[in-house]
C-alpha positions as a Python dict, from the first residue, in 0.01 Angstrom:
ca = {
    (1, 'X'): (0, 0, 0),
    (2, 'X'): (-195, 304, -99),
    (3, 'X'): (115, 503, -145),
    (4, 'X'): (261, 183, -381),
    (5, 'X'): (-103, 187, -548),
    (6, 'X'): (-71, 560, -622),
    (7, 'X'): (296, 612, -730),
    (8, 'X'): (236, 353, -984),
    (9, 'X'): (-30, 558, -1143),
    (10, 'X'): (167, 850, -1151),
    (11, 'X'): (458, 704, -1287),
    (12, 'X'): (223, 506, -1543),
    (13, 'X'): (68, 836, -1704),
    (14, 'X'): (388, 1039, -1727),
    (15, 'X'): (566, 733, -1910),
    (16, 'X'): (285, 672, -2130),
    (17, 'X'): (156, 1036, -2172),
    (18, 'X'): (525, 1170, -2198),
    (19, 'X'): (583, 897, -2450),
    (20, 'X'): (275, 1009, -2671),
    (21, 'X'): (402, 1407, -2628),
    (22, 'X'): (759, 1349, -2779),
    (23, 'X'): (860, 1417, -2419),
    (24, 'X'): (975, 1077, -2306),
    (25, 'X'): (1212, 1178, -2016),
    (26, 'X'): (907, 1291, -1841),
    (27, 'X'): (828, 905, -1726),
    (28, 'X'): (1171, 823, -1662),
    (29, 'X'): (1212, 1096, -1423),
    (30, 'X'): (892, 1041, -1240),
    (31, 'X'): (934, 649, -1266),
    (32, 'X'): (1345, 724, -1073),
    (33, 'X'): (1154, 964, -822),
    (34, 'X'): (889, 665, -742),
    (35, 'X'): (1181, 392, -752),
    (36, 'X'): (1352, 628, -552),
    (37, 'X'): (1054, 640, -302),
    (38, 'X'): (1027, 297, -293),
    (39, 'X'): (1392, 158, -250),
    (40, 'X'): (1362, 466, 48),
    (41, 'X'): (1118, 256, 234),
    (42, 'X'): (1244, -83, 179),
    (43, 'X'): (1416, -288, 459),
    (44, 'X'): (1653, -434, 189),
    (45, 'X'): (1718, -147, -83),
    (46, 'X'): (1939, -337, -267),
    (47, 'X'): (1792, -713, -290),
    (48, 'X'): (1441, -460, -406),
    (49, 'X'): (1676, -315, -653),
    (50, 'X'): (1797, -660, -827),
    (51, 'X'): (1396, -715, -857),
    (52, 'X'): (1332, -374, -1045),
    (53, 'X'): (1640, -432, -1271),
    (54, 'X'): (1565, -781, -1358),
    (55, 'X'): (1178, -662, -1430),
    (56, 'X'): (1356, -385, -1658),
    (57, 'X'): (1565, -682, -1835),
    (58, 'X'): (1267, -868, -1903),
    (59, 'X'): (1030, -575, -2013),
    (60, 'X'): (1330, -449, -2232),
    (61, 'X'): (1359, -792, -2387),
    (62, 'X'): (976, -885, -2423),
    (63, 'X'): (857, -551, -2541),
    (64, 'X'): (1203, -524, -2822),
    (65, 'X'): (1041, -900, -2907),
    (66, 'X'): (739, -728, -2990),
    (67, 'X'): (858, -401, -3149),
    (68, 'X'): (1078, -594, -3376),
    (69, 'X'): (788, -784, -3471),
    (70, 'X'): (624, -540, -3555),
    (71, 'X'): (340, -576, -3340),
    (72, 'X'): (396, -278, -3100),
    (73, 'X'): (527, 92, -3252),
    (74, 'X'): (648, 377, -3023),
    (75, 'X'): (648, 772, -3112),
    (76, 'X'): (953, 869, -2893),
    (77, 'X'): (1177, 744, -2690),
    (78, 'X'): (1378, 441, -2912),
    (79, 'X'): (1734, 433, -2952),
    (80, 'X'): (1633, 211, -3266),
    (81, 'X'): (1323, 170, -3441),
    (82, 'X'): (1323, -244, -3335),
    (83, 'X'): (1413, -184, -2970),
    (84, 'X'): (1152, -81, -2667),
    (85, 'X'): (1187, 252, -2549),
    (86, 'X'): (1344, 322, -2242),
    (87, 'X'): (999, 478, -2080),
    (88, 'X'): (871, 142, -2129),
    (89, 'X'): (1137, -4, -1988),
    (90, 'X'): (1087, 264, -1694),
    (91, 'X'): (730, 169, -1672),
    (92, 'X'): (847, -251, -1613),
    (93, 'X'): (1041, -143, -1369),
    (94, 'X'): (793, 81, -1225),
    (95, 'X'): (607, -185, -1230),
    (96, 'X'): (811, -428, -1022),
    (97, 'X'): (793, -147, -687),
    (98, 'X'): (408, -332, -662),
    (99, 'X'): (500, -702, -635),
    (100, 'X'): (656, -689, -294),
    (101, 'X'): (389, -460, -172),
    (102, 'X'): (18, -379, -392),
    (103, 'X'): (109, -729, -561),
    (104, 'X'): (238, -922, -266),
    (105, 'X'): (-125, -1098, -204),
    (106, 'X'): (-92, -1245, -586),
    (107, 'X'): (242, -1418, -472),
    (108, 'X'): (141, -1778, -424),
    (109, 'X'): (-152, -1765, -682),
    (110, 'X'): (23, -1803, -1009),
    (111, 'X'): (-250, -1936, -1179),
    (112, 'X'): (-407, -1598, -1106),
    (113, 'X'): (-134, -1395, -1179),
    (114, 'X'): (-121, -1538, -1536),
    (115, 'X'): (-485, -1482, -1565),
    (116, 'X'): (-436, -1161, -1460),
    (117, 'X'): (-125, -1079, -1708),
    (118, 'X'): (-354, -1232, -1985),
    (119, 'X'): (-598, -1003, -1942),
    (120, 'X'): (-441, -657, -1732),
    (121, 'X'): (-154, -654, -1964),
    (122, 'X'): (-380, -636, -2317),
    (123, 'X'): (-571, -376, -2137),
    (124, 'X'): (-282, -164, -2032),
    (125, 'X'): (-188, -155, -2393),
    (126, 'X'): (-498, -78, -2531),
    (127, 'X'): (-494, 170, -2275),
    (128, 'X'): (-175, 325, -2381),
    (129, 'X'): (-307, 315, -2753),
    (130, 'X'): (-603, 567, -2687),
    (131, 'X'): (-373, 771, -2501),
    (132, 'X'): (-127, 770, -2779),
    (133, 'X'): (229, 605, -2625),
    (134, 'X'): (170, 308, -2859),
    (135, 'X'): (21, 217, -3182),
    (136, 'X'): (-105, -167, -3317),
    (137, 'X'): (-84, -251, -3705),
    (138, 'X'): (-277, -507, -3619),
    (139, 'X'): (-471, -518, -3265),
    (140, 'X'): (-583, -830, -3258),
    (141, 'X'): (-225, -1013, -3330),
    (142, 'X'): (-75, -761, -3122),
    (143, 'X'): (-283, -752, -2827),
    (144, 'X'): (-262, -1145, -2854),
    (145, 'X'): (71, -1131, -2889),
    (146, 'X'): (114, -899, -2493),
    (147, 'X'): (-138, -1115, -2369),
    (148, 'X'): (39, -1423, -2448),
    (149, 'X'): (381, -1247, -2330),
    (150, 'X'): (233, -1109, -2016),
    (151, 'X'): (68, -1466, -1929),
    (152, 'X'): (436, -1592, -1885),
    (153, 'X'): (585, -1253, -1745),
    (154, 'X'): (299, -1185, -1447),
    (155, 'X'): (382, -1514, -1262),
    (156, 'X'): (772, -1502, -1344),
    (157, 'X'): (789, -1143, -1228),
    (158, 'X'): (600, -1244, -910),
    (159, 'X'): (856, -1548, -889),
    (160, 'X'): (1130, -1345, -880),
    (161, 'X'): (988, -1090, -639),
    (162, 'X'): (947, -1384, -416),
    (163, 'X'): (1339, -1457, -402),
    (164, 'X'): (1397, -1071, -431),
    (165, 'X'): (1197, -964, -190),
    (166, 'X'): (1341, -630, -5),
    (167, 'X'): (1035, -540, 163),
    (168, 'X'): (1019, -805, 422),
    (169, 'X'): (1162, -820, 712),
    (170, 'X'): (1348, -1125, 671),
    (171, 'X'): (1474, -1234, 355),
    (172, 'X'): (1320, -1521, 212),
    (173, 'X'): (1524, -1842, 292),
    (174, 'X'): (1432, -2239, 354),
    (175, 'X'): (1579, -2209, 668),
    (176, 'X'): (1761, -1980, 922),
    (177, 'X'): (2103, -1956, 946),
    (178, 'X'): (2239, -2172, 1237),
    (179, 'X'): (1919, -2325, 1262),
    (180, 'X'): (1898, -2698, 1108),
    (181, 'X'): (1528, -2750, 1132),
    (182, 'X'): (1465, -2972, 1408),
    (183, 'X'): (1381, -2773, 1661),
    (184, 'X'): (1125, -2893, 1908),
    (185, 'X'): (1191, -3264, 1861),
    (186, 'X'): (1360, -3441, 2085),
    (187, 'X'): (1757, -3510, 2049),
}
């Protein structure tokens, strides 16, 4: 877990902090090497990878929402000026190597993890902001505005790490195959 715990940070300044220096490749290379690390240690690489790419989806989506409202603007690393960067997308997905491991606790709390997205997502923004990877026109719509998204996208994300779950040793299923659930009662 400490490993998870401190990858993420890694992989969180070098996205942001590349973003901010006009070097935005930076993240995305240290964000594939912890990915990289991750799907590594997995028991399922690929069911681990359908979670990261799905978090990337969703990040790409919410955080284009946001840009192309205005809301959020980005000093490198857009392919257009009303899409999210691809270090942010990095950074979701980066983000998606905790649920199954740092995050896997949070799992059957939603009501937590929404908590937690309303208020740890703002943060990480405003975070970002003093470091320089993102700017607000307005801070208080805008930081609203990722709480509000990140409210909805903490408990989905955890969700869908829950059905995508490559880190356990047996997939998640309702039942075992061959298995019809009546075991121990008489026939």
């Amino acid at each position: 877990m400490l490993l998870n715990l401190i990858a993420f940070q890694i992989g969180w300044f070098a996205c942001v902090l590349g973003g901010a220096r006009g070097w935005p490749w930076l993240g995305v290379l240290v964000t594939a090497a912890a990915v990289a690390l991750h799907l590594y240690r997995a028991v399922r690489p690929r069911t681990e990878a359908v979670l990261i790419g799905l978090s990337g989806l969703l990040g790409f989506v919410a955080d284009s929402l946001l840009t192309g409202m205005g809301l959020l603007r980005f000093p490198s690393g857009q392919f257009h000026a009303n899409l999210a960067p691809y270090w942010m997308v990095a950074m979701w997905m980066l983000f998606a190597t905790t649920f199954n491991v740092a995050l896997n606790w949070l799992k059957p709390r939603l009501g937590l993890a929404a908590l937690l997205g309303m208020s740890a997502g703002p943060l990480a923004y405003y975070g970002g902001a003093q470091l320089g990877g993102v700017s607000f026109e307005n801070p208080t719509a805008s930081l609203l505005a990722v709480a509000g998204v990140w409210t909805l996208a903490m408990p989905l994300l955890l969700v869908i790490a829950n059905r995508w779950n490559g880190m356990a040793k047996i997939a998640p299923t309702s039942a075992e195959p061959g298995r019809s659930g009546t075991a121990g009662r008489p026939g």
